[in-house]
C-alpha positions as CSV (number, residue, x, y, z in Angstrom):
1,X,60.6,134.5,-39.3
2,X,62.1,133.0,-42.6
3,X,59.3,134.2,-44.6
4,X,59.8,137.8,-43.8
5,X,63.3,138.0,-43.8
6,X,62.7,136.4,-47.6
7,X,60.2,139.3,-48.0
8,X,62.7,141.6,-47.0
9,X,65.6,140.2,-49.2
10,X,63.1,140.7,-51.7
11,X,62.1,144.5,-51.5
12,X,64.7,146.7,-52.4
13,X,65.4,150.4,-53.0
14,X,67.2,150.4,-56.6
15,X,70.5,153.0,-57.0
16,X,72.9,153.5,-60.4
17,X,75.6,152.5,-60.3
18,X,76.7,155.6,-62.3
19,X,75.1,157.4,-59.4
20,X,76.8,155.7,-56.4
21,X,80.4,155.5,-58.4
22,X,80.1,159.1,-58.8
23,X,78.4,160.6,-56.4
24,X,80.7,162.7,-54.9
25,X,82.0,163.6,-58.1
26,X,79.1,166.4,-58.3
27,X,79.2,167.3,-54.8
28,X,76.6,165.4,-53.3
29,X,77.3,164.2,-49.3
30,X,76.5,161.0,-47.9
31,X,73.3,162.1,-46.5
32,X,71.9,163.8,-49.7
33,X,72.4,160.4,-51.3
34,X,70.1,158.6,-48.9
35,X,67.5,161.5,-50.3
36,X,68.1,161.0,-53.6
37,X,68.0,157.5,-53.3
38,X,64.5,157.9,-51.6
39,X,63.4,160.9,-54.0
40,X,64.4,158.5,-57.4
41,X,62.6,155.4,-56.0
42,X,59.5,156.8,-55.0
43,X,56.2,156.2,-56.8
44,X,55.3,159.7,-56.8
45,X,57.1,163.0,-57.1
46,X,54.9,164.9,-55.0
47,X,57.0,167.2,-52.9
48,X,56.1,166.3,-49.5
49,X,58.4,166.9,-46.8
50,X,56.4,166.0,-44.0
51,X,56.4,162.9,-46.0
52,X,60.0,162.2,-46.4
53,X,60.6,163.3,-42.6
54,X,58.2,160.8,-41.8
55,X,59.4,157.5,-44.0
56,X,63.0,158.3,-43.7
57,X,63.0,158.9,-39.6
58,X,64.9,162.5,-40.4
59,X,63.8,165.8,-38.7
60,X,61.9,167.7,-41.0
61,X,64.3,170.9,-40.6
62,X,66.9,168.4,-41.6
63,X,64.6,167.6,-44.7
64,X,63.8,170.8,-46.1
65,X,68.0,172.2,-45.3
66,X,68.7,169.2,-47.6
67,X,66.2,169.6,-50.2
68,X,67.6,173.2,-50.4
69,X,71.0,172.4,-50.2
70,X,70.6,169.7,-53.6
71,X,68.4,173.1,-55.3
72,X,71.7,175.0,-54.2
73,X,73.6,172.6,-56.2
74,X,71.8,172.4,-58.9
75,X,71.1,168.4,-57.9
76,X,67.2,168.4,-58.0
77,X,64.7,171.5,-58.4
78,X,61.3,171.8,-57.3
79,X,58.6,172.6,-59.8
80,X,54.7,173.2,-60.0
81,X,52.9,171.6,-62.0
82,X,48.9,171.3,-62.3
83,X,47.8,167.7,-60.8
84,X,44.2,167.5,-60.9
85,X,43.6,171.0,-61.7
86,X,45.4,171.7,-58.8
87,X,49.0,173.8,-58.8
88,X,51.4,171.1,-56.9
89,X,55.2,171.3,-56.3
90,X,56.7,168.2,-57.8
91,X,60.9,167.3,-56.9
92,X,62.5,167.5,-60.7
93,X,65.4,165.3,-60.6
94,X,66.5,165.8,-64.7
95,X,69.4,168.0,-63.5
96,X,71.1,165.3,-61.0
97,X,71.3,163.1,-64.7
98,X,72.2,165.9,-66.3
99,X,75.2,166.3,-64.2
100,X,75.7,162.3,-64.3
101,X,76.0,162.3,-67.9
102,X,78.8,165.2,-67.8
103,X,81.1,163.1,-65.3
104,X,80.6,160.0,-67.6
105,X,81.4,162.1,-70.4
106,X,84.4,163.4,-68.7
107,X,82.8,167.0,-69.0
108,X,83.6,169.7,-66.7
109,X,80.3,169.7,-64.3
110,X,81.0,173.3,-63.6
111,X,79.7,173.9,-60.1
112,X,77.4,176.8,-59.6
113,X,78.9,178.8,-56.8
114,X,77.0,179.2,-53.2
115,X,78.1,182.4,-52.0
116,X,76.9,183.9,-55.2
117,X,73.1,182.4,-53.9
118,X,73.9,183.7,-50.2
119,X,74.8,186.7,-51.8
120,X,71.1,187.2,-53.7
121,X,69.6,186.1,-50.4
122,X,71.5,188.6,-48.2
123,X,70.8,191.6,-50.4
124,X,67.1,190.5,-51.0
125,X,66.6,189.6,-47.4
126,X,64.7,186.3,-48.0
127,X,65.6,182.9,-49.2
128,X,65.3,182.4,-53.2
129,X,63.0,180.3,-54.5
130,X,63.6,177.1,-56.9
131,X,62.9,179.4,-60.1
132,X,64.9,182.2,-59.1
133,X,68.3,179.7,-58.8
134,X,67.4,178.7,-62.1
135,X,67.4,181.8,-63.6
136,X,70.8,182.4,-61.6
137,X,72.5,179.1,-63.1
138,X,70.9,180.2,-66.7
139,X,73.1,183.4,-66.4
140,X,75.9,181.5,-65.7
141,X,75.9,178.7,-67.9
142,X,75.7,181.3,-70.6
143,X,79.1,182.4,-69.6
144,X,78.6,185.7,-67.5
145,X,80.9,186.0,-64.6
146,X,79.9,185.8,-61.3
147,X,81.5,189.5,-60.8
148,X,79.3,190.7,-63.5
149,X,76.1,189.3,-62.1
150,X,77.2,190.4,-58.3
151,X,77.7,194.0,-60.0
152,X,74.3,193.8,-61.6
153,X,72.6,193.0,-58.3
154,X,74.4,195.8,-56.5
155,X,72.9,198.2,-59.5
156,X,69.7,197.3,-59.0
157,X,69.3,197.0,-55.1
158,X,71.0,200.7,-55.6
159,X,67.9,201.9,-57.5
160,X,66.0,200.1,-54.9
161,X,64.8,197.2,-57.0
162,X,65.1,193.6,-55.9
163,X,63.9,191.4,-58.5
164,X,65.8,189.5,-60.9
165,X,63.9,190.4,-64.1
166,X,65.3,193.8,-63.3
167,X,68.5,192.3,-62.7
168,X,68.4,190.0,-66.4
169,X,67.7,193.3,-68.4
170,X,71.2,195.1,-67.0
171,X,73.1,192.2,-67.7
172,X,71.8,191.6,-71.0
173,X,72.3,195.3,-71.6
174,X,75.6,195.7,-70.4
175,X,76.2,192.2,-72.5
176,X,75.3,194.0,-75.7
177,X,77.5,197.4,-74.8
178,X,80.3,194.3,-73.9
179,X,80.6,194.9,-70.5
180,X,82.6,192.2,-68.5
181,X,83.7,193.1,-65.2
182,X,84.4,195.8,-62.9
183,X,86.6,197.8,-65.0
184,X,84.3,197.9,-67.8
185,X,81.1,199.1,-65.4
186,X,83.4,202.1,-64.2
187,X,84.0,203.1,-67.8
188,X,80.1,202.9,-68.6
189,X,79.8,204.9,-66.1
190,X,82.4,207.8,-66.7
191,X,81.1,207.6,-70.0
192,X,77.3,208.1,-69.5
193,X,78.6,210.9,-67.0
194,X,80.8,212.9,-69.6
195,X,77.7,212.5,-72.3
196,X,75.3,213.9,-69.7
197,X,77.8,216.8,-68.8
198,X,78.7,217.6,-72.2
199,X,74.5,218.0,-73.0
200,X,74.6,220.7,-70.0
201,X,76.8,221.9,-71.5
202,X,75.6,222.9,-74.5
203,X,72.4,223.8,-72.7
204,X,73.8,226.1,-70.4
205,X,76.1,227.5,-73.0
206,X,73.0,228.5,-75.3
207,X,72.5,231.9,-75.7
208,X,68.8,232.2,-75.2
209,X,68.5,236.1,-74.3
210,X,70.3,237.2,-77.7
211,X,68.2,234.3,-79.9
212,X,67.8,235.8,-82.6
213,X,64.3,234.3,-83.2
214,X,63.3,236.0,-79.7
């Protein structure tokens, strides 16, 4: 008995303490720790959440809601990566130091919002995947608003597309014409609308019966 209770003594899962201190600091809950403390001690970084459910004693819905709810976050993201010729999904955990390094910094972390995910996923009718949250966060960590990028979404799903490179190319067009919010969108518009009218205009106002060349 004294023998494997020395064992045990002796076989530990490692956590920061940068990471346990501050934690909560970038919104992770007491349960995602236990996952991340799991995820950053494992020998490989294969994601396998039949795996995790397994080790860990969690039900596997309970798994992949928390694996999602840390991509939500912008805590861990899953990639895929070629492992013996093979196209695997790995768990990244670069952004959950990332966001350690801005708290010990004392940098703002800025929080990605959720509804503005729920929002993608309600108007696409599907859950997003890993690389469409990244390109999410990319638009707004280079500073567009999350009223611009709703806008944009509502565009698109208007003309009946619902992808995001559709999505990037209005907001990097309305970027360059300096649109910013609402307001600006309803100008653009008003404005495309009196260009259009006035080319009628001129068209219907052409004389083509009295041309002089006919």
């Amino acid at each position: 008995m004294g023998k494997i209770i020395e064992l045990l003594k002796s076989i530990n899962y490692q956590i920061s303490k940068e990471l346990l201190f501050n934690y909560k600091k970038i919104n992770i809950t007491d349960s995602e720790l236990i996952l991340i403390i799991y995820i950053t001690n494992s020998v490989s970084n294969i994601y396998n959440p039949k795996q995790i459910s397994s080790d860990l004693d969690i039900d596997l819905n309970v798994v992949l809601e928390t694996i999602n709810s840390l991509c939500e976050k912008g805590i861990i993201k899953i990639d895929i990566e070629k492992i013996n010729n093979i196209r695997t999904e790995v768990i990244n955990t670069d952004l959950l130091y990332e966001k350690l390094s801005f708290v010990l910094d004392g940098k703002d972390t800025k929080e990605k919002p959720n509804n503005l995910y729920s929002t993608f996923e309600t108007e696409f009718g599907r859950t997003l995947s890993p690389m469409e949250y990244e390109i999410i966060n990319s638009w707004i960590d280079n500073g567009y608003s999350e009223e611009l990028i709703v806008l944009a979404l509502k565009e698109a799903i208007y003309n009946g597309v619902s992808n995001l490179r559709y999505i990037d190319k209005i907001i990097y067009e309305w970027g360059k014409k300096g649109i910013k919010n609402k307001s600006d969108v309803e100008k653009n518009r008003k404005q495309f609308k009196s260009n259009n009218s006035n080319k009628n205009k001129e068209l219907f106002d052409y004389d083509w019966l009295n041309d002089s060349d006919n």
